[in-house]
C-alpha positions in Angstrom: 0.0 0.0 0.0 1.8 3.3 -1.5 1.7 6.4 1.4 -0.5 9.3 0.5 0.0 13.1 1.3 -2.2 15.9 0.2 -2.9 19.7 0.8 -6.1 20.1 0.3 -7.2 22.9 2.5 -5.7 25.8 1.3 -6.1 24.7 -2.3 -6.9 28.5 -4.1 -4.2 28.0 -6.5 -3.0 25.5 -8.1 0.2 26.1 -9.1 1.6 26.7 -5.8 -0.3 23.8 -3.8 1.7 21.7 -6.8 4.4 23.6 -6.1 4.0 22.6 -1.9 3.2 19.1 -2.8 6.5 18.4 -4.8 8.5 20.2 -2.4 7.4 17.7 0.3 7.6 14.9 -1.7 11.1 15.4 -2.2 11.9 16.4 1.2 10.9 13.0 2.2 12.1 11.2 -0.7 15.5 12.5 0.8 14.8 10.6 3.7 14.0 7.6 1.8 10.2 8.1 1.9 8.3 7.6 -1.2 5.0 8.9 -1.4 2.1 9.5 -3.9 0.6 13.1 -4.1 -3.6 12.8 -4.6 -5.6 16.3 -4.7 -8.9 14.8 -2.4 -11.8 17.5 -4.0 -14.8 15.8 -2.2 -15.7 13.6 0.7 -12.7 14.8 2.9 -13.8 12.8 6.3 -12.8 9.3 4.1 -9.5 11.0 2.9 -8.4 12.0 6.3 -9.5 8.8 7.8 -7.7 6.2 5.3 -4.9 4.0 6.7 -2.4 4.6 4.4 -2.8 8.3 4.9 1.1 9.6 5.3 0.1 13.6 5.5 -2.6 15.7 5.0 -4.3 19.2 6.3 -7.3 18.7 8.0 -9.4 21.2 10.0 -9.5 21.2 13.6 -13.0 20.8 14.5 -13.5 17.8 12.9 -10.1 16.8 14.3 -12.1 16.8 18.0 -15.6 16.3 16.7 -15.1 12.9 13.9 -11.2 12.0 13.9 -10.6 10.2 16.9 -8.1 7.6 16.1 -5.5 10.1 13.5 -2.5 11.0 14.7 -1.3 14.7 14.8 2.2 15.7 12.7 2.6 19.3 13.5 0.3 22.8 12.6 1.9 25.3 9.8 2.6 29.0 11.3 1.0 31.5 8.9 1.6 35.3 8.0 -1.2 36.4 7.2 -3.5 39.1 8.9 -4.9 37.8 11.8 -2.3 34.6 12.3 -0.2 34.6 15.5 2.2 31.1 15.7 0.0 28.2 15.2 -2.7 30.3 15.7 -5.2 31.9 13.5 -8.2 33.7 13.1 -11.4 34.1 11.8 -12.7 37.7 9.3 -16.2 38.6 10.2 -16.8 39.5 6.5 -19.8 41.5 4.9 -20.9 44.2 2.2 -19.0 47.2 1.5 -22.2 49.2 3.2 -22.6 47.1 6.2 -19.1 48.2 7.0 -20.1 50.7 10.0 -22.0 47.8 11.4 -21.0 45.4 14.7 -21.7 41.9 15.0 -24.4 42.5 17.2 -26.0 44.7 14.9 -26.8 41.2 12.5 -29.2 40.0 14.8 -32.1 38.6 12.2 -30.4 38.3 9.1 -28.8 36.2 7.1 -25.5 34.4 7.8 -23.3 31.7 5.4 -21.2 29.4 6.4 -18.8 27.1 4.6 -20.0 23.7 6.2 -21.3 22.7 9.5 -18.1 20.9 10.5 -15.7 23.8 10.1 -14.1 25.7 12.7 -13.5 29.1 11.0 -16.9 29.0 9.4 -19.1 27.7 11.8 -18.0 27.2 14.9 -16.1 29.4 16.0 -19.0 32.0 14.7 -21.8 30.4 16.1 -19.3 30.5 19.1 -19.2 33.9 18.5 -22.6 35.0 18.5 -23.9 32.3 21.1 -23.6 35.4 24.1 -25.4 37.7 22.0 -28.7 35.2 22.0 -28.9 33.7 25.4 -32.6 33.0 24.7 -33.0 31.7 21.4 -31.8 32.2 17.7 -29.5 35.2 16.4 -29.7 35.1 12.6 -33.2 34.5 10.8 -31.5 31.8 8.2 -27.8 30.2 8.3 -26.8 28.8 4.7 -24.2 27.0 3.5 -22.2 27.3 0.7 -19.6 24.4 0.6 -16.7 26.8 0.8 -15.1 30.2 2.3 -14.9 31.2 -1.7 -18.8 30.3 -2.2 -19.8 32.3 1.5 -18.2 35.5 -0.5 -20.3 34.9 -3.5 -23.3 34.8 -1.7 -22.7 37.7 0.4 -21.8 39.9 -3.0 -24.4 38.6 -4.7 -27.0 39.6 -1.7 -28.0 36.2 -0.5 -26.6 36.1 2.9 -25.3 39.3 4.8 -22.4 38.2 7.0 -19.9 35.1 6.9 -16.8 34.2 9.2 -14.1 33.5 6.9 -10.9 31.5 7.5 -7.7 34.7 7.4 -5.5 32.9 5.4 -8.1 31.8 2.5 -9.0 35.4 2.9 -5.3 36.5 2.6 -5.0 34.0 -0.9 -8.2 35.5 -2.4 -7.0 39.1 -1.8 -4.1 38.0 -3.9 -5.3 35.7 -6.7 -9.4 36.6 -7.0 -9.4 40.3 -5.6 -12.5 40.8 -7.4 -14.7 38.3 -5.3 -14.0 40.5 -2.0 -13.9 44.1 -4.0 -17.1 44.9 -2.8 -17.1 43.0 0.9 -15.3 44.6 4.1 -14.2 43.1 7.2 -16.0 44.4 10.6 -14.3 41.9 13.6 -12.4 38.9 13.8 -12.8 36.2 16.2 -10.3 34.6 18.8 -7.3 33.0 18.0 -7.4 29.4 17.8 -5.3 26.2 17.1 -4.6 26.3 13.4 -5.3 23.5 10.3 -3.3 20.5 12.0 -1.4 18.1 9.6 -2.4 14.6 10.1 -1.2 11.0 9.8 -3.0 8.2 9.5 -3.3 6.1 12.9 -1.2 3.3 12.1 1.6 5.4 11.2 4.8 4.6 13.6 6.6 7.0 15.4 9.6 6.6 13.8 7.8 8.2 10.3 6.3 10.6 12.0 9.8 12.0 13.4 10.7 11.8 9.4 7.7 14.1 8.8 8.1 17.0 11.0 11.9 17.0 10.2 11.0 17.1 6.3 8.7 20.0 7.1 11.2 21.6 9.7 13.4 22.0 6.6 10.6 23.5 4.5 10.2 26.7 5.9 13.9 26.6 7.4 15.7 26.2 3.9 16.5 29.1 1.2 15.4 26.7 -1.1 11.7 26.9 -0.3 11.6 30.7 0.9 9.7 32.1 -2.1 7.0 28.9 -2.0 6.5 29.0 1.5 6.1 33.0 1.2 3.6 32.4 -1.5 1.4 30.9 0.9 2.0 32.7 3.7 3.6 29.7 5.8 6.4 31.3 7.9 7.3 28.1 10.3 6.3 24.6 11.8 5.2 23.2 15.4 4.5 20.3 16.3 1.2 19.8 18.1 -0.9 17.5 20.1 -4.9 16.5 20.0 -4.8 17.6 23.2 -4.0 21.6 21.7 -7.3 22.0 19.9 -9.7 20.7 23.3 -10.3 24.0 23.3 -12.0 23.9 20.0 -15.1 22.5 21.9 -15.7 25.1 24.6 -14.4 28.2 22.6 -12.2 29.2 25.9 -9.4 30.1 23.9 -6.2 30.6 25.3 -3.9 33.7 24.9 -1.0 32.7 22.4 
């Protein structure tokens, strides 16, 4: 059974997620790894959840919510607004003449969210807006869209009014599809929480998964990858435990 690794969560231009993807695959074929790349587009739960899984991103609320038995490599640092170490945020995003406007001030209209099992477009927002509604529902309809890129569509096209949208996938459409958020402007961000952990299948032996975080140690350490990493905002490595996103489920965030 040939190792898989993939990127598939930050996957808003292709080039340089083929770029990130060969760049790891060498790493480790240095360290006599060899893996096959795969570019999962659908049904991400059976992806992160096959055994010969060697590397992937996955989100951290299903991470604590659906993936009990994978194994955590490590969590990316990112530079873009609103990142902080491991840590990231989330862009409380709407129309360009909502802009004035608090989050308390959506009470009764319209939210999007990505997916009900994300953290930066559920979650953490219906974290969010949970003290604002002690008694009962906030918005007067929650849609979803199937992806941060499809929430900004909706909002500029007037079917929802307000969407919490992942900072880095916000970052990457400000630089390759400015026109989707020309017209949208950020009001608040959330907390900062655990970022996208890398994962390994739970089978995978200790000994490979010292390989992997040394492989990606090197990525953002060497020369060699500085303009690919910077591309895509990643500015270091961690590793991290299950135990660092626990927080995920109560929303008691601690202070980087």
């Amino acid at each position: 059974m040939s190792s898989k690794i993939a990127f598939p969560m930050y996957n808003l231009y292709r080039p340089d997620s083929e770029a990130l993807i060969q760049a790891v695959q060498a790493l480790l074929a240095t360290r006599g790894v060899a893996v096959t790349p795969v570019w999962p587009e659908e049904d991400l739960l059976t992806h992160w959840q096959s055994d010969d899984l060697l590397l992937s991103q996955a989100c951290g609320y299903p991470l604590v919510t659906r993936l009990p038995e994978v194994q955590t490599v490590g969590c990316f640092h990112y530079s873009a607004p609103g990142c902080e170490g491991i840590r990231y945020r989330s862009l409380l995003v709407v129309r360009q003449r909502d802009r004035d406007k608090t989050l308390a001030d959506f009470r009764g209209s319209r939210a999007v969210c990505n997916a009900p099992d994300s953290q930066s477009g559920y979650n953490v927002f219906m974290q969010m807006v949970a003290p604002l509604a002690p008694h009962g529902t906030f918005f007067r309809d929650v849609i979803f869209s199937g992806s941060h890129r499809q929430s900004l569509v909706a909002i500029g096209e007037g079917r929802a009014d307000i969407a919490a949208i992942d900072c880095v996938t916000f970052a990457l459409l400000q630089r390759h599809a400015p026109h989707l958020i020309s017209d949208l402007a950020v009001i608040g961000a959330s907390p900062a929480a655990p970022g996208l952990p890398l994962i390994t299948a739970r089978n995978t032996p200790p000994s490979r998964i010292a390989l992997l975080r040394d492989a990606l140690r090197q990525l953002v350490s060497d020369p060699a990858y500085r303009t690919l990493c910077a591309a895509l905002f990643i500015s270091g490595f961690s590793d991290v435990s299950r135990q660092d996103y626990a927080s995920l489920l109560t929303g008691d965030y601690p202070q980087p």
